[in-house]
C-alpha positions in Angstrom: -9.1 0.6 4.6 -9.1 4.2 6.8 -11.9 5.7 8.2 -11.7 8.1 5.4 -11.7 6.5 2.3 -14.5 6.6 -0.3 -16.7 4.6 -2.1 -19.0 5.6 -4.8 -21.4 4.5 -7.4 -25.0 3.3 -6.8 -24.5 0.2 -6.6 -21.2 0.1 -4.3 -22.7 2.2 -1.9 -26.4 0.9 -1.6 -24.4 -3.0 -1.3 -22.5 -1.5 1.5 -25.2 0.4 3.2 -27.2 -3.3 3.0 -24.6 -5.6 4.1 -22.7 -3.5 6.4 -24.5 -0.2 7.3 -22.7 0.1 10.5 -19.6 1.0 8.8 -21.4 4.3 6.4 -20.3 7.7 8.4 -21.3 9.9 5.9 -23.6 9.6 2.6 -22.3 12.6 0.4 -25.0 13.0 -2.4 -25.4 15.5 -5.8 -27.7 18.2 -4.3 -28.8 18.4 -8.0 -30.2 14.7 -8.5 -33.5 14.6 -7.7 -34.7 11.3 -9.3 -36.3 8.0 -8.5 -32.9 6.3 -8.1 -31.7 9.0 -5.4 -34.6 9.2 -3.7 -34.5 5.3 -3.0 -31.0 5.5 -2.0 -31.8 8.1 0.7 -34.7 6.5 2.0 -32.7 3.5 2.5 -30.2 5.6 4.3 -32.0 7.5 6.3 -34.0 4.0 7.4 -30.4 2.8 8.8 -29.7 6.2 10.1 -26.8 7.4 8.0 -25.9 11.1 8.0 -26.9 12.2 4.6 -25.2 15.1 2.9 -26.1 17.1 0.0 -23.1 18.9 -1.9 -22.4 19.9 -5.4 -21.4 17.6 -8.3 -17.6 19.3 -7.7 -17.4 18.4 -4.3 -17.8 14.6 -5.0 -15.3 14.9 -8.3 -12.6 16.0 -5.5 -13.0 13.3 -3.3 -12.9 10.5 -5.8 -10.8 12.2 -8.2 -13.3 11.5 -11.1 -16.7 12.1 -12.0 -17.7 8.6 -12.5 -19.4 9.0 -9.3 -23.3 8.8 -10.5 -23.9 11.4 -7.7 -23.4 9.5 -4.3 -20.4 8.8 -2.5 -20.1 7.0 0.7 -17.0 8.0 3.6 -16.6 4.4 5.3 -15.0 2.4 7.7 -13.2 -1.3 7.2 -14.9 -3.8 7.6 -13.9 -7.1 8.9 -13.9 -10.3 6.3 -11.7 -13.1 6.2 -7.9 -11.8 6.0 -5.8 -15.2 5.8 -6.5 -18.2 3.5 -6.8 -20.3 6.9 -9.9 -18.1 7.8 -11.7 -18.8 4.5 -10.6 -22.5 4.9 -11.7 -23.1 8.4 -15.1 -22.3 8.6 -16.0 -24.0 5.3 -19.1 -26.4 5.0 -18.6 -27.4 1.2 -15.4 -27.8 -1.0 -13.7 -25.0 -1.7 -13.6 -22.7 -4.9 -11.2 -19.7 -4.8 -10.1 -17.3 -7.5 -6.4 -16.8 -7.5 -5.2 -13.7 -9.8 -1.8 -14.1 -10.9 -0.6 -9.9 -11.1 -3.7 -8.7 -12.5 -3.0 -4.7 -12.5 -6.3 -3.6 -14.1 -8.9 -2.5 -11.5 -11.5 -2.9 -14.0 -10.6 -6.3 -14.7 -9.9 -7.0 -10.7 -13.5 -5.7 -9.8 -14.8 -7.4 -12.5 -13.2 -10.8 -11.2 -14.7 -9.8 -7.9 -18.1 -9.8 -8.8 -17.6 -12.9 -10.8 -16.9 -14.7 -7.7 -19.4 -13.5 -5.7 -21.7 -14.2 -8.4 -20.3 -17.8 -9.2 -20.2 -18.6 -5.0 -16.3 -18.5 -4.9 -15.6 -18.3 -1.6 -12.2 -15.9 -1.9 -10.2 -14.2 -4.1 -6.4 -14.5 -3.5 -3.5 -12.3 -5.2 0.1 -11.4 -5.0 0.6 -7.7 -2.9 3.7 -6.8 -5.5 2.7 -6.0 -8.6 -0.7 -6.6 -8.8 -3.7 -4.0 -8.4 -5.6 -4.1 -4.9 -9.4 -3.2 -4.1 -9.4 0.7 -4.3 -12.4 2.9 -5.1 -12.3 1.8 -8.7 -12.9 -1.6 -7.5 -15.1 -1.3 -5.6 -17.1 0.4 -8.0 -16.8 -2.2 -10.5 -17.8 -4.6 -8.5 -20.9 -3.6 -7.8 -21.0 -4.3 -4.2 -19.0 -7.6 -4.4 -15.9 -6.1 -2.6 -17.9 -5.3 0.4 -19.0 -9.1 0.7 -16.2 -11.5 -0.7 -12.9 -12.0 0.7 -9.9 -10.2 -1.4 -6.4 -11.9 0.4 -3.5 -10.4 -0.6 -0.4 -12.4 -0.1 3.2 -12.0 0.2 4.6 -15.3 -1.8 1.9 -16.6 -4.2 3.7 -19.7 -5.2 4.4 -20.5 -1.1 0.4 -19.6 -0.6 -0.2 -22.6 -3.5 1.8 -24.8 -2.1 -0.4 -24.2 1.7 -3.8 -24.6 -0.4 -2.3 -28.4 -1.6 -1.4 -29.2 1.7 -4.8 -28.4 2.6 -6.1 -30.3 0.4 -6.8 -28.1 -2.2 -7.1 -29.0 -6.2 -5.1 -26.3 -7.9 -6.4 -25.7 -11.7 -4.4 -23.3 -13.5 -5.9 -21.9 -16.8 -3.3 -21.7 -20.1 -4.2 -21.7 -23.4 -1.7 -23.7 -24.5 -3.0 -26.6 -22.2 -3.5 -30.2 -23.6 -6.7 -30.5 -21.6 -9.8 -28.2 -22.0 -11.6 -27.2 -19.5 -15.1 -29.3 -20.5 -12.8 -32.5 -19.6 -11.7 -31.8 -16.5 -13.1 -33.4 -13.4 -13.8 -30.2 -11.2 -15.7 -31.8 -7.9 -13.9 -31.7 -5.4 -12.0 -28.3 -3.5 -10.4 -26.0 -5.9 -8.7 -23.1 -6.4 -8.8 -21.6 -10.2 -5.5 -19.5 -10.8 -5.9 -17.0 -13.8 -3.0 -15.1 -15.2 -2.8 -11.2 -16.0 -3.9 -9.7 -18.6 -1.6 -10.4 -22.0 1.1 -12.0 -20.5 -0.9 -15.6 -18.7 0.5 -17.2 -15.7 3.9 -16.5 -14.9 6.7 -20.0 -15.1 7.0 -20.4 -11.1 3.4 -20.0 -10.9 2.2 -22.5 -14.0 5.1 -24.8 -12.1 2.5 -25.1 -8.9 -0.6 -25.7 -10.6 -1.7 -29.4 -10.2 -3.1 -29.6 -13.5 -3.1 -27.1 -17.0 -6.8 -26.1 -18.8 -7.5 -24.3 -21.7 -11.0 -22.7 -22.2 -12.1 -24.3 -25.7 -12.5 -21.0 -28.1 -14.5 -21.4 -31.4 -14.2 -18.7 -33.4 -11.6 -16.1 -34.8 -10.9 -14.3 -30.8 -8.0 -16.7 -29.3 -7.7 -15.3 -26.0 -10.3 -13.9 -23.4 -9.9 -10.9 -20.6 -9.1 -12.2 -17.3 -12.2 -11.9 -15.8 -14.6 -13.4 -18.5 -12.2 -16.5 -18.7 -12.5 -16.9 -14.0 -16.7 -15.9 -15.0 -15.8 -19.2 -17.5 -14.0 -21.3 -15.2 -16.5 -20.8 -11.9 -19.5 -21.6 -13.5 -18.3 -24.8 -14.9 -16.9 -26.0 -11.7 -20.6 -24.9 -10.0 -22.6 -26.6 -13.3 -20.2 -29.7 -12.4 -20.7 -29.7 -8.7 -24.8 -30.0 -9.7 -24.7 -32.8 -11.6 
């Protein structure tokens, strides 16, 4: 991330300005919104000593290139999380749970995943860098603040990165609907790493090839497939519901 990219929506940029204030240059705000929401957000800025700037509603269109904006934008810094799968790994104190997107190019569906896992305690989320959607603005967005605080590890080779999570010890559970096994079955204690395919087309051959073990989510009605992100929302919480038992 530059110095100079943007990050907008309420909830993106008050999760930001909480976690990670240090890395806020500017708050950019509608100079029209006077309400109870933007008047919290700026008090919480100007307690952490962000510049605060009012504009107009056109201004913040321009930088974000929408107006789905709610009226605040944010120019930030990076900030530093975890960058390799050995970082996540080493400074673990419980088994791990990852979410590994296999070319999921909707950032709707990618923030969505992303605040599924923060949600659901996954401790990263791991996906290809070719042809596959990485955290922008949109994401961000969409995940509500969940970008800013969990891991996103883009990799070069994502069948060579499953085959270093089994050598670590590392379950790998790939979800397919055309798996023998459903997913209330499966034994889901110790570390693991849930791979979900993109949206439509499910996990791609090489990648099905270097799962450990093939799940289906059990479906009950008419629907017989779910969007990526509801079915990793699916998958989490059972391993966590397992794990407490």
């Amino acid at each position: 991330m530059s110095a100079n990219e943007f990050i907008y929506g309420f909830h993106a940029v008050q999760s930001r300005l909480r976690s990670h204030a240090e890395s806020v240059n500017e708050l950019y705000v509608d100079v029209e919104r006077k309400d109870q929401r933007v008047r919290n957000l700026l008090e919480l800025a100007e307690q952490l000593k962000v510049r605060i700037l009012p504009v107009d509603r056109k201004r913040l269109d321009g930088m974000v290139g929408n107006d789905k904006h709610q009226g605040c934008v944010a120019r930030v810094s990076a900030i530093k999380l975890a960058v390799s799968i050995a970082d996540v790994l080493d400074v673990l104190t419980e088994p791990a749970l990852l979410l590994v997107l296999d070319g999921v190019q909707d950032p709707h569906n990618l923030g969505a995943c992303l605040r599924l896992a923060d949600a659901l305690g996954a401790h990263a989320v791991i996906a290809p860098k070719d042809r596959a959607v990485g955290v922008n603005a949109t994401v961000r967005k969409v995940a509500s603040g969940a970008a800013e605080v969990v891991p996103f590890i883009p990799v070069t080779n994502l069948a060579r990165s499953l085959r270093e999570l089994k050598d670590e010890g590392v379950w790998i559970m790939g979800a397919d609907g055309e798996a023998e096994q459903d997913l209330f079955s499966a034994k889901l204690s110790g570390p693991i790493a849930w791979v979900l395919g993109a949206e439509g087309e499910g996990l791609r051959r090489l990648t099905r090839e270097h799962c450990d073990v093939l799940v289906r989510i059990p479906m009950f009605g008419s629907v017989d497939s779910l969007n990526v992100s509801v079915a990793s929302g699916i998958c989490l919480y059972e391993t966590q519901r397992q794990r407490r038992l």
